[in-house]
C-alpha positions as CSV (number, residue, x, y, z in Angstrom):
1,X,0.0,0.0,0.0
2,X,1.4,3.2,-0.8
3,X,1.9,6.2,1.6
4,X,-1.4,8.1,2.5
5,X,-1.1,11.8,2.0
6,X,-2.6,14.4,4.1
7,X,-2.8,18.4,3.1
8,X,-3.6,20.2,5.7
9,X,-4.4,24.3,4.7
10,X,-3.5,26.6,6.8
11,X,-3.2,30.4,7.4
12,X,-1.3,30.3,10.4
13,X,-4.2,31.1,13.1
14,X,-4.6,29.1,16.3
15,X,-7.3,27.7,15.0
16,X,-5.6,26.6,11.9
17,X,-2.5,25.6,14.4
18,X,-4.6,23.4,16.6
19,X,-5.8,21.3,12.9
20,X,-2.1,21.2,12.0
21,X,-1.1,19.4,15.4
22,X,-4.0,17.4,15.2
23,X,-2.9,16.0,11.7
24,X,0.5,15.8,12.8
25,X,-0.8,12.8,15.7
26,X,-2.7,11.1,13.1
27,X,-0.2,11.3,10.9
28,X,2.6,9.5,13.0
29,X,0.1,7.1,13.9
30,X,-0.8,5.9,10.5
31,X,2.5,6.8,9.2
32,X,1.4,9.2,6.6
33,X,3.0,12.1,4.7
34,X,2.2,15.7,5.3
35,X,1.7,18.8,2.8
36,X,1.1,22.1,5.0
37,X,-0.4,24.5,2.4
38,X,-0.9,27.9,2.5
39,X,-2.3,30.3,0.1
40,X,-2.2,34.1,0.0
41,X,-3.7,36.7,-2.6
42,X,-2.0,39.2,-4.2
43,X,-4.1,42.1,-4.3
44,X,-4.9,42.2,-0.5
45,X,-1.0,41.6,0.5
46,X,-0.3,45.0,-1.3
47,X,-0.2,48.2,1.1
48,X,0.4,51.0,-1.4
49,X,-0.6,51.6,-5.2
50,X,3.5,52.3,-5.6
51,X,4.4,48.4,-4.5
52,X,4.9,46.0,-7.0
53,X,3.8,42.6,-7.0
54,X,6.7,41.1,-7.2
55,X,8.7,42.7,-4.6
56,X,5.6,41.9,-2.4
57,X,5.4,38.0,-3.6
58,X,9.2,38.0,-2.4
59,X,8.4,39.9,0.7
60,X,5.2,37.3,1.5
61,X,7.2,33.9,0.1
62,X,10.0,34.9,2.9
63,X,7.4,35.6,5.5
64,X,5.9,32.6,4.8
65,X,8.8,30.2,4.9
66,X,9.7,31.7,8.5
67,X,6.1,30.7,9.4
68,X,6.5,27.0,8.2
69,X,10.0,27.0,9.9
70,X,8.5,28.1,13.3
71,X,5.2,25.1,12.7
72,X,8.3,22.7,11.9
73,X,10.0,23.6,15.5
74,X,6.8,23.8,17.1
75,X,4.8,21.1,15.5
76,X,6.9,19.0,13.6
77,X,8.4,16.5,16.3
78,X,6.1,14.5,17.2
79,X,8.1,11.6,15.0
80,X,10.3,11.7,11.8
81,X,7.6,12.6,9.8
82,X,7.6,12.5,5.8
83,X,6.2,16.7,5.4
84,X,6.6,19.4,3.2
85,X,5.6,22.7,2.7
86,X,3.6,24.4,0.0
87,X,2.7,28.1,-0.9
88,X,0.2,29.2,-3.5
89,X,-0.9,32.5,-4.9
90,X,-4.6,32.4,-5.4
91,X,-8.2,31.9,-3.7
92,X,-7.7,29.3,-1.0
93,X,-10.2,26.3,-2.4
94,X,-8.4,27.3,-6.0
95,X,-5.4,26.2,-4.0
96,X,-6.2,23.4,-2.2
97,X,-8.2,22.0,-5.1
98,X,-5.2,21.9,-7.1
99,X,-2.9,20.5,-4.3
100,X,-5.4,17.6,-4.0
101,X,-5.2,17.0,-7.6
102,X,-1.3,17.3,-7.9
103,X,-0.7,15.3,-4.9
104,X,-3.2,12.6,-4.9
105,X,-4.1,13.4,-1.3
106,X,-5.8,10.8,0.7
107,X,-7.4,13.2,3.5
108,X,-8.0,16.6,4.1
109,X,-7.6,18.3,7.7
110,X,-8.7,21.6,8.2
111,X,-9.3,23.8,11.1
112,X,-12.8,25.2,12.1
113,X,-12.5,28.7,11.6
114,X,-9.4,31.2,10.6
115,X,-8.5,35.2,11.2
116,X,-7.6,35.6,7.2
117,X,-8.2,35.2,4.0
118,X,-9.0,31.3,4.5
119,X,-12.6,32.6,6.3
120,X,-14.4,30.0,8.9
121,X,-14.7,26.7,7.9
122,X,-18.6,26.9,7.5
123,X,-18.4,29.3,4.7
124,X,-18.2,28.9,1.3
125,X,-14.1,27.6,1.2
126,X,-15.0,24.5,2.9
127,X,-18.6,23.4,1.6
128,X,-16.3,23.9,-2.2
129,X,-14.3,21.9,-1.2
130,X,-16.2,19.1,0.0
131,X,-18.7,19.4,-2.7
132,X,-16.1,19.2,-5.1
133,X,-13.1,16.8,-4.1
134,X,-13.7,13.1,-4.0
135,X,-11.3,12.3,-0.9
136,X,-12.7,12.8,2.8
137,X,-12.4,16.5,4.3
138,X,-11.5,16.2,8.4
139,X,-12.9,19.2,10.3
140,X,-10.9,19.8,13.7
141,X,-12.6,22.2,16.2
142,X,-10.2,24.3,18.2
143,X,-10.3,22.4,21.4
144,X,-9.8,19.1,19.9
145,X,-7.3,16.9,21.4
146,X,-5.7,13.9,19.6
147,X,-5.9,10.8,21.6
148,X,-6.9,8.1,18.9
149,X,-9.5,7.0,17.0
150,X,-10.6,4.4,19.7
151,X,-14.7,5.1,19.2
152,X,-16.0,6.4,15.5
153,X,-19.9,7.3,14.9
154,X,-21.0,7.0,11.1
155,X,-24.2,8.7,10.5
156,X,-25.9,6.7,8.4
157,X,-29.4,6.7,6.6
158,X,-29.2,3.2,5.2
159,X,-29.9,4.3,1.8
160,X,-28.3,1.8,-1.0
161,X,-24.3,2.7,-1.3
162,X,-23.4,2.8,-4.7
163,X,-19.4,2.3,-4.4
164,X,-17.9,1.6,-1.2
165,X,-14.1,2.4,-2.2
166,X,-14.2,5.8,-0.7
167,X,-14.8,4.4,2.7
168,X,-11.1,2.8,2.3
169,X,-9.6,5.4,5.0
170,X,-12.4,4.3,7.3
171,X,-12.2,1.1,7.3
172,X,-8.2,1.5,7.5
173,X,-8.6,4.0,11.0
174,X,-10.9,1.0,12.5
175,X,-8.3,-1.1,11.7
176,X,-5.6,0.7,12.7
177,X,-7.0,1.6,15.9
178,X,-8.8,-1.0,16.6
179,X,-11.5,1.3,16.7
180,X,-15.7,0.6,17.7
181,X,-17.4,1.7,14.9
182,X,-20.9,2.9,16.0
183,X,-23.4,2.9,12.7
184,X,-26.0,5.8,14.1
185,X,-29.5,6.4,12.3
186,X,-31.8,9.3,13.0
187,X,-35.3,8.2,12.0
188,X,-38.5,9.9,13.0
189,X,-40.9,6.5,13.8
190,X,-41.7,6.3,17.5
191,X,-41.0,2.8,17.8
192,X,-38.0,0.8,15.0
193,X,-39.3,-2.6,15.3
194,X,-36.9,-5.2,15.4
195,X,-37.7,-6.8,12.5
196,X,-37.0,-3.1,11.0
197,X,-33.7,-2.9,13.0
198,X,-32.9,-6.7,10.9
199,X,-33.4,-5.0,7.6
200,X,-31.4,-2.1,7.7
201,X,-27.6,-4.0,8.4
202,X,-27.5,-5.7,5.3
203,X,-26.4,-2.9,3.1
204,X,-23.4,-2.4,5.0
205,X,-22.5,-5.6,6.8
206,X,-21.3,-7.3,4.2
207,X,-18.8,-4.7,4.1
208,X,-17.7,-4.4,7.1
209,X,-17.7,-8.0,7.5
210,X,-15.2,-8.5,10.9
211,X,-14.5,-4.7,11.8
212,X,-16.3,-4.0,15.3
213,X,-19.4,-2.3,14.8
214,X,-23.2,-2.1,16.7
215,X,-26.2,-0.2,15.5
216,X,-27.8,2.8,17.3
217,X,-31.1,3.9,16.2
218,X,-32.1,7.3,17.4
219,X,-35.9,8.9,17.0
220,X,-35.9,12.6,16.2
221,X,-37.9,14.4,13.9
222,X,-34.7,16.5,12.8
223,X,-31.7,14.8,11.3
224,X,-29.2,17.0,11.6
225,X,-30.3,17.7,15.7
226,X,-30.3,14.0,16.3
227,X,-26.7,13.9,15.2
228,X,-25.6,16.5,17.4
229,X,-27.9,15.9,20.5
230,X,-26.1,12.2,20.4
231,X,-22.7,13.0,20.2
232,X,-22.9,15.4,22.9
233,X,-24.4,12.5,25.1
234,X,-22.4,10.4,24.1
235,X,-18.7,9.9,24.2
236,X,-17.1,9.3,20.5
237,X,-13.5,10.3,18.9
238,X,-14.8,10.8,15.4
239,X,-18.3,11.9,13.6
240,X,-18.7,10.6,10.3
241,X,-20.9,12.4,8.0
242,X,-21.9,10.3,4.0
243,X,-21.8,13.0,1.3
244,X,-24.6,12.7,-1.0
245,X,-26.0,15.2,-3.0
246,X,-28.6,17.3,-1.0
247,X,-28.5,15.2,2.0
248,X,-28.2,15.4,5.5
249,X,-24.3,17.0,5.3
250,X,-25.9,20.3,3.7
251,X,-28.3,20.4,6.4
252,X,-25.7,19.9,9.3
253,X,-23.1,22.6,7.9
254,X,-26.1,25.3,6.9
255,X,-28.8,25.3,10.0
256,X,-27.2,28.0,11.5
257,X,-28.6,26.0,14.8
258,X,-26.4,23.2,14.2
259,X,-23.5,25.3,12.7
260,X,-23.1,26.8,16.2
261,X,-23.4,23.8,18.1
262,X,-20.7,21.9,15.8
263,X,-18.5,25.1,16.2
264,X,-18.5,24.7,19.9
265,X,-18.0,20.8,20.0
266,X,-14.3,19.2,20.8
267,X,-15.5,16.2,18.1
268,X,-13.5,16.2,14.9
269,X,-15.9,15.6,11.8
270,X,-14.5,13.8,8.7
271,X,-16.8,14.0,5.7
272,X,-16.7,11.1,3.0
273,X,-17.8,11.5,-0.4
274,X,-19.7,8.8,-2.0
């Protein structure tokens, strides 16, 4: 198997920091290589009309390569890490889209909010990017603290699955960490039968096949409220949210209800694209 990449974006805000140490865990866990990206734009770096901007590229480049030199001091010694550093002139999902392509990333990790141009993570930089790359995004809220993946709740609405290959990172943290996988459905019938609670498995069982995994079946009229009422009850490493077009995700990253709550969680969300 080859070396799993992870690009982490960052424009060097706590918040941002706190996503690159996270990375940094995982990463010598699962011995993977890192790409610390960061991506600037021209026009707002420019403090006078008289500048030009190329002697404010240069100016910005240097800047910038002291930054990644303090994250590698700071940051970078958690193990002897396979990392590098990239900088990009541009919009930041223009960049990261591009480093995904070029670098055949596996995962991205991003923090939940920033103090530049990268904006907070609910805005319209992350829902691109999830919307249009085919690995999993990784949200990381300020306050999360890397201890293993040793619980994982999937949110799952048991519709049909058309390809399971993008669910290879999964399956390779639950192996890796010998991780409980807890399969979580918000459904709004006032009783799930158990005869219901024998049809729904199937679709994913045969998948999963040995990997440790129960079912939790959860009534709540709203989806997105169901998800977040039960993590906060209960204790879990990792949400898992199934991106299918105009599902569930949308709903969890727009209500402006749920939005706040998720930005004041400590659970890191990773987002799978079917």
């Amino acid at each position: 198997m080859r070396e799993r990449v992870i690009l982490i974006p960052t424009d060097f805000s706590k918040n941002s920091e706190a996503a690159v140490r996270f990375a940094v865990k995982l990463a010598c866990d699962i011995k993977a290589k890192i790409i610390v990206l960061h991506a600037y734009r021209l026009l707002q770096t420019l403090k006078t009309a008289n500048q030009s901007p190329f002697s404010v590229k240069e100016q910005w480049d240097k800047a910038t390569e002291k930054k990644f030199e303090k994250l590698k001091k700071e940051i970078l010694i958690e193990c002897e890490l396979n990392y590098k550093f990239e900088s990009d002139v541009g919009f930041a999902a223009d960049a990261i889209l591009s480093a995904i392509n070029t670098n055949e990333v596996d995962l991205v990790i991003m923090g939940t909010s920033g103090e530049g141009s990268w904006g907070g993570v609910f805005g319209s930089t992350t829902l691109k990017i999830i919307s249009k790359v085919s690995c999993p995004v990784m949200v990381v809220p300020p306050k999360a603290i890397y201890s293993g993946l040793d619980q994982i709740t999937f949110a799952y609405d048991f519709k049909e699955v058309k390809s399971f290959s993008k669910f290879s990172l999964l399956v390779e943290f639950i192996r890796r960490f010998n991780s409980h996988l807890e399969i979580l459905n918000i459904n709004n019938k006032a009783v799930i039968s158990d005869e219901d609670q024998d049809d729904y498995p199937y679709l994913i069982d045969n998948y999963l096949n040995d990997l440790d995994h129960t079912y939790s079946f959860i009534r709540n009229e709203s989806v997105p409220e169901g998800i977040l009422d039960h993590i906060r009850k209960n204790s879990t490493d990792l949400l898992v949210l199934l991106k299918r077009d105009h599902n569930l995700y949308e709903k969890v990253f727009t209500s402006s209800v749920t939005k706040k709550v998720v930005l004041n969680t400590e659970l890191p969300l990773m987002v799978l694209r079917e």
